[in-house]
C-alpha positions in Angstrom: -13.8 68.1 324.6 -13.1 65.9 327.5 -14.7 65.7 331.1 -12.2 67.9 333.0 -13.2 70.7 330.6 -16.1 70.3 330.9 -16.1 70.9 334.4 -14.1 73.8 334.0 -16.6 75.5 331.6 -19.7 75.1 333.8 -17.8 76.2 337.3 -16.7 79.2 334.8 -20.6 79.8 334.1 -21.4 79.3 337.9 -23.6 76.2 337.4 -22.8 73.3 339.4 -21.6 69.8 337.9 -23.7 67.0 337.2 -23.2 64.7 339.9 -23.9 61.7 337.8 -21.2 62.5 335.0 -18.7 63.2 338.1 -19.3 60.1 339.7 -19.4 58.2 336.1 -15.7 60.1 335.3 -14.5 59.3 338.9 -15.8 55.3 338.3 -13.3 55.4 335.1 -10.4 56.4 336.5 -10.7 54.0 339.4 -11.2 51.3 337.3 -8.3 52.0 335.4 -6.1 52.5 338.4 -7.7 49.3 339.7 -7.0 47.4 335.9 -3.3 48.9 336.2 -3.2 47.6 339.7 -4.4 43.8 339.3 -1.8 43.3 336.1 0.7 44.9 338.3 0.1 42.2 340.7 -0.3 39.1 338.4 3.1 39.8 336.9 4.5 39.7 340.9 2.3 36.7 341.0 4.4 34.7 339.3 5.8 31.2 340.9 9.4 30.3 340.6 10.9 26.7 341.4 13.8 25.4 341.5 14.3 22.1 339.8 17.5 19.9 339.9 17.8 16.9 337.6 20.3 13.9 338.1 21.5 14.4 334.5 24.5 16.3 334.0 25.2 18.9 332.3 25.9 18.4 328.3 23.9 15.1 328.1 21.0 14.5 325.6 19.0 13.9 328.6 19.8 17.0 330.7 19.6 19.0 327.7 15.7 17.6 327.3 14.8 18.4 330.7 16.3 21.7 330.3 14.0 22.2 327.0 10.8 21.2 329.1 11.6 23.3 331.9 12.2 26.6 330.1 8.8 26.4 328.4 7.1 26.3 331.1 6.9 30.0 331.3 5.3 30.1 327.9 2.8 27.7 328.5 1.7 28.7 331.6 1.2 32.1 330.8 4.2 34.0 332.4 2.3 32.7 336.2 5.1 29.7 336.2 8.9 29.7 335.9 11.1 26.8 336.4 14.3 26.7 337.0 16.5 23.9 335.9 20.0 22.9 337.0 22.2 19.4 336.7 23.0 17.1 338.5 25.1 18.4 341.7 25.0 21.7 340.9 22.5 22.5 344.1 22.4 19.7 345.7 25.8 17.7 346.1 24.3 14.3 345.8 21.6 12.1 346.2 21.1 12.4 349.5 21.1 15.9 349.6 18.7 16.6 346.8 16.4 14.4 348.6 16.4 16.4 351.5 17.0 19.7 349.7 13.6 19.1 348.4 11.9 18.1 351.4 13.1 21.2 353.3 12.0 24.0 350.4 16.0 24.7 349.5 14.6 23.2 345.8 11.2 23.1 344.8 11.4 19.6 342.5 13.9 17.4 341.2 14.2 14.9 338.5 15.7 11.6 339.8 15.4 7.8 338.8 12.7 6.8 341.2 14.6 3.8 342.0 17.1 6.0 344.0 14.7 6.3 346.9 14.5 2.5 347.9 16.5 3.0 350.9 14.1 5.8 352.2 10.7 5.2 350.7 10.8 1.2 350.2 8.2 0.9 347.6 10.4 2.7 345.5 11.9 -0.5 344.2 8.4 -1.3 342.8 7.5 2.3 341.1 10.4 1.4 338.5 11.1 -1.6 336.7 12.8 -4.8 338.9 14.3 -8.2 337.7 11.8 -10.0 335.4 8.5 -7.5 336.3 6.5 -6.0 334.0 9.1 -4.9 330.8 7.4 -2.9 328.8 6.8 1.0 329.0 3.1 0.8 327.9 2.5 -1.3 331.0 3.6 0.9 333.2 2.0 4.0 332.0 -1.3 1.3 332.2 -0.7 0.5 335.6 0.0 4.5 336.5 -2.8 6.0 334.6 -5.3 3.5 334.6 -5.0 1.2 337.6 -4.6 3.5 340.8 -0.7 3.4 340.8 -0.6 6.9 340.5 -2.4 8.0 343.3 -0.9 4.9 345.4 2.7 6.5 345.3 1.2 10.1 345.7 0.0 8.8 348.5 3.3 7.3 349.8 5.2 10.2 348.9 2.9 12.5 351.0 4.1 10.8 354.0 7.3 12.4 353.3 6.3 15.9 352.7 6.7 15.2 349.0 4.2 15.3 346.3 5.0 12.7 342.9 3.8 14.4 340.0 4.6 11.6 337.5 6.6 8.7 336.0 9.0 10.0 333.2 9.9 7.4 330.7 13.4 6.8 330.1 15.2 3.4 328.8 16.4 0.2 329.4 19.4 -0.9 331.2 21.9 -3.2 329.5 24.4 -5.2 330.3 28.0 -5.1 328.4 30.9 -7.8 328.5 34.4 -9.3 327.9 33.0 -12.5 327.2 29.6 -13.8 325.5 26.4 -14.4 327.6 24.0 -16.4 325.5 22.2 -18.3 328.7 22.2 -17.7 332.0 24.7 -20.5 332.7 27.1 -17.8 331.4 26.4 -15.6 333.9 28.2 -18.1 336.1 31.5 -16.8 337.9 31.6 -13.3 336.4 31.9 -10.5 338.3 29.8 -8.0 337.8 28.6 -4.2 338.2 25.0 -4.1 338.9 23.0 -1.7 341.2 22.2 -3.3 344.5 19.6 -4.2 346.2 17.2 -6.8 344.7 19.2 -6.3 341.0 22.4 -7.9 342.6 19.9 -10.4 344.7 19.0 -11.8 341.7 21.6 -12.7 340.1 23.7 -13.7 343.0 21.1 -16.4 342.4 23.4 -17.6 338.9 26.6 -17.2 340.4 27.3 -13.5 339.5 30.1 -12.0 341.7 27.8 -8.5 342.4 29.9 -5.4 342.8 28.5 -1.5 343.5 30.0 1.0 341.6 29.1 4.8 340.9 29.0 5.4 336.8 32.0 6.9 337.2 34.1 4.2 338.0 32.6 1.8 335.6 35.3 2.6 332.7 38.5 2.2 334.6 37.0 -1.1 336.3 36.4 -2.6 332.8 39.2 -1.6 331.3 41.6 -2.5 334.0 39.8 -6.3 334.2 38.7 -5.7 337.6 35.3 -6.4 336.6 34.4 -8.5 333.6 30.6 -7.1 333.1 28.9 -4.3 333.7 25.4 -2.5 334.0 24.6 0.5 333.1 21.8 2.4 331.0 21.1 2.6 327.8 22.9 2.1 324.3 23.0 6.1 323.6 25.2 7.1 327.0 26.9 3.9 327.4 28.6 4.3 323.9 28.9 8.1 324.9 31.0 6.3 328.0 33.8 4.4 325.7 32.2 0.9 326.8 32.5 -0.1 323.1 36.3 0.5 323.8 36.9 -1.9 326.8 33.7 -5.0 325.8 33.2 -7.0 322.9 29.6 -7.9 324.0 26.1 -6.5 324.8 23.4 -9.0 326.7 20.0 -8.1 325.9 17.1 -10.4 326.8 14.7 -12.5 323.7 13.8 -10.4 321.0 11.4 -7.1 321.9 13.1 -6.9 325.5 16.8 -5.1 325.9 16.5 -6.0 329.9 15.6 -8.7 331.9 16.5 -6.9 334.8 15.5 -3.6 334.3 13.9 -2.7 331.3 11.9 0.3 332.5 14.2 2.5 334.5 11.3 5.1 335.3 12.5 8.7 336.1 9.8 10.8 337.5 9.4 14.4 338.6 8.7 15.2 342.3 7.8 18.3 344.4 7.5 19.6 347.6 4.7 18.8 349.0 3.9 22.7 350.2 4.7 23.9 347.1 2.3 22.0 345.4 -0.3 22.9 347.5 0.8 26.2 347.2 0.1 26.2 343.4 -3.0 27.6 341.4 -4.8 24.0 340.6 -5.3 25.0 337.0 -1.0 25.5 336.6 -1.1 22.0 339.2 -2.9 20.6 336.1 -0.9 22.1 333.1 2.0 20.5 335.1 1.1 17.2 335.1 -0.6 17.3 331.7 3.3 18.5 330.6 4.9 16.2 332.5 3.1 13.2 330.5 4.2 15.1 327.3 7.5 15.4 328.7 7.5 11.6 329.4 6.9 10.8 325.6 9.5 13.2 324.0 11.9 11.9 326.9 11.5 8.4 325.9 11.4 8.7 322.4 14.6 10.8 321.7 16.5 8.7 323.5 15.3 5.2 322.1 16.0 7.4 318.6 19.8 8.1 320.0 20.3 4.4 321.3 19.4 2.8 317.4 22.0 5.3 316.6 24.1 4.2 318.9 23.6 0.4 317.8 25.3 1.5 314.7 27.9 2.8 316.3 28.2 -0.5 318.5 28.3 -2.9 315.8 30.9 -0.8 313.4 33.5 -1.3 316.0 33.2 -4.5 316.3 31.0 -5.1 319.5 28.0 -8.1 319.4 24.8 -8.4 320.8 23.8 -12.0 322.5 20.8 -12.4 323.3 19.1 -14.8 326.0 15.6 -17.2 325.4 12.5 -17.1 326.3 12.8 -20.4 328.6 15.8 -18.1 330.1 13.6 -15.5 330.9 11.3 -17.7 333.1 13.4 -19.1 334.6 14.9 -15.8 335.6 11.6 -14.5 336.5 11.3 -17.8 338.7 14.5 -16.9 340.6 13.4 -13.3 341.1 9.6 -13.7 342.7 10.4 -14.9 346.0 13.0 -11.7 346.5 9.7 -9.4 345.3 8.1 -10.8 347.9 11.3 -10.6 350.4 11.3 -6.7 349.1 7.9 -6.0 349.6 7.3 -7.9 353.1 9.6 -5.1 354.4 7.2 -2.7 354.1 3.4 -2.3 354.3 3.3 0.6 350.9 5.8 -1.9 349.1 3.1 -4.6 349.8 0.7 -2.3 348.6 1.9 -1.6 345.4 3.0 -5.4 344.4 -0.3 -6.4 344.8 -1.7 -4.4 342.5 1.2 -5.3 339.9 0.3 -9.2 340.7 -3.4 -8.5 339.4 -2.1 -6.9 336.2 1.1 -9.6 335.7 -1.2 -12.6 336.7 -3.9 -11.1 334.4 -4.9 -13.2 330.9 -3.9 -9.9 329.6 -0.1 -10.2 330.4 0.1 -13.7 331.6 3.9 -13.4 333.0 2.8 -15.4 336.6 -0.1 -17.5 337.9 -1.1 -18.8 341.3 1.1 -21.3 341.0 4.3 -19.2 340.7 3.3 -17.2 343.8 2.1 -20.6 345.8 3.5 -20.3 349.3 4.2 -16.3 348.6 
């Protein structure tokens, strides 16, 4: 018999109600309603962002990032949904998805870090550059064990943004018409290479720099406009058809595919109030995931460019590589312009230093005092 009738039955007898079993009965049912309340309001609780990636759509990288995104929900519980979309599909270009995170329109976005040079100047030093560090351990050291991390969150905060993490990409190579087995070959080619302290650099050996967008890269080599050209990695270059308009791939000595930039870092970054915004324990499960992310990332895609290697050599294309003594001397040519780079701004500054301790380091050994002497 439940409690309503027995209420029933002892008004029916005249006799009055416990109050104590009323109360207890009264207690249930607003716990209940209270229980039925709370889950109603987690499951409105939920957070949605918005997060744009520069990969476009159909690429083995977009289609990773899509991957993380979605599970997001899963692994957080239901209490965080993300949203993913391509490149351009929000925000038109570079520019805009810079500021389209910055003023709330997305909540993240999922660019090379490099992009931002021209707005946050120490940019060029939270990705790989011409004869730096060159291998992807060293910069997950210098992020997670020597304070870079929370260096460049710091920067970023100055722009209302908040940088969750590096995301480890590839290499970027170098294809051509002709050999390049020293740097004296480099001499008198013209060549596509990002700007900045990349074409600085090898203006240094005679290179005729020229800017392109990916796009264009193709029709440039294929018409003989250009007679090199930099790009990513082996996997979406040979995707791209360069096998059908070069003969040649430069890598550096063996163990490094760049001199120039052999860890093109992408990273994911947020808007600064919706980070803040965000329950710390789902702050943490992001950046725990976006370390994850960072392996899987990396490793598919250095899986897809020994594929694409293959692929390379069956149709005929061969890979020179340059020395060791080519290397240094490369890495010669390249200091001062770090140092011209980083004397332009006081975080730039900030974060070479600490990449000098780890370089100049018995650990690494790439440069001494002597290298810097007068820098």
């Amino acid at each position: 018999m439940n409690s309503k009738n027995n209420i029933r039955n002892l008004c029916d007898t005249g006799e009055t109600p416990p109050r104590r079993s009323f109360l207890k009965t009264a207690a249930v049912g607003a716990a209940f309603a209270g229980a039925m309340l709370m889950g109603a309001g987690q499951a409105q609780a939920a957070t949605t962002w918005k997060i744009q990636s520069v990969w476009d759509a159909g690429t083995v990288g977009y289609d990773l990032f899509e991957e993380w995104a979605n599970s997001m929900k899963e692994k957080s519980g239901g209490e965080l949904i993300i949203k993913p979309f391509p490149a351009k599909s929000v925000a038109a270009d570079n520019n805009a998805l810079f500021e389209a995170v910055r003023n709330g329109v997305l909540q993240g976005m999922n660019p090379f870090t490099l992009y931002w040079s021209g707005k946050i100047p120490a940019t060029v030093f939270l990705s790989s550059y011409p004869a730096g560090p060159d291998q992807p351990h060293q910069w997950d050291t210098m992020f997670y064990s020597m304070g870079m991390l929370e260096v460049a969150r710091d920067i970023y905060k100055k722009y209302g943004l908040f940088y969750v993490g590096p995301i480890q990409h590839d290499a970027n190579i170098i294809h051509s018409k002709k050999p390049i087995n020293s740097l004296e070959d480099l001499k008198g080619l013209k060549m596509r290479v990002p700007g900045g302290m990349v074409a600085e650099v090898f203006q240094q050996f005679g290179v005729s720099t020229v800017s392109l967008p990916g796009s264009d890269i193709f029709p440039a080599l294929e018409k003989g406009t250009i007679d090199a050209a930099d790009y990513v990695g082996p996997a979406v270059n040979y995707e791209l058809g360069f096998s059908q308009v070069t003969d040649y791939i430069m890598f550096g000595p063996p163990g490094v595919m760049s001199i120039y930039q052999p860890v093109d870092l992408m990273d994911l970054t947020v808007n600064l109030r919706a980070w803040n915004a965000l329950d710390p324990k789902l702050q943490k499960l992001v950046e725990e995931e976006v370390r994850n992310y960072s392996q899987r990332h990396y490793l598919t895609i250095q899986k897809r460019n020994i594929e694409a290697m293959e692929k390379f050599k069956a149709d005929g294309d061969v890979v020179t590589r340059l020395s060791q003594s080519d290397l240094v001397e490369f890495r010669k040519a390249a200091i001062p312009i770090w140092f011209n780079w980083a004397n332009k701004d006081p975080d730039a500054k900030r974060v070479l230093d600490l990449q000098l301790e780890y370089m100049m380091n018995e650990t690494v050994g790439y440069i001494d005092e002597e290298d810097i002497k007068g820098l």
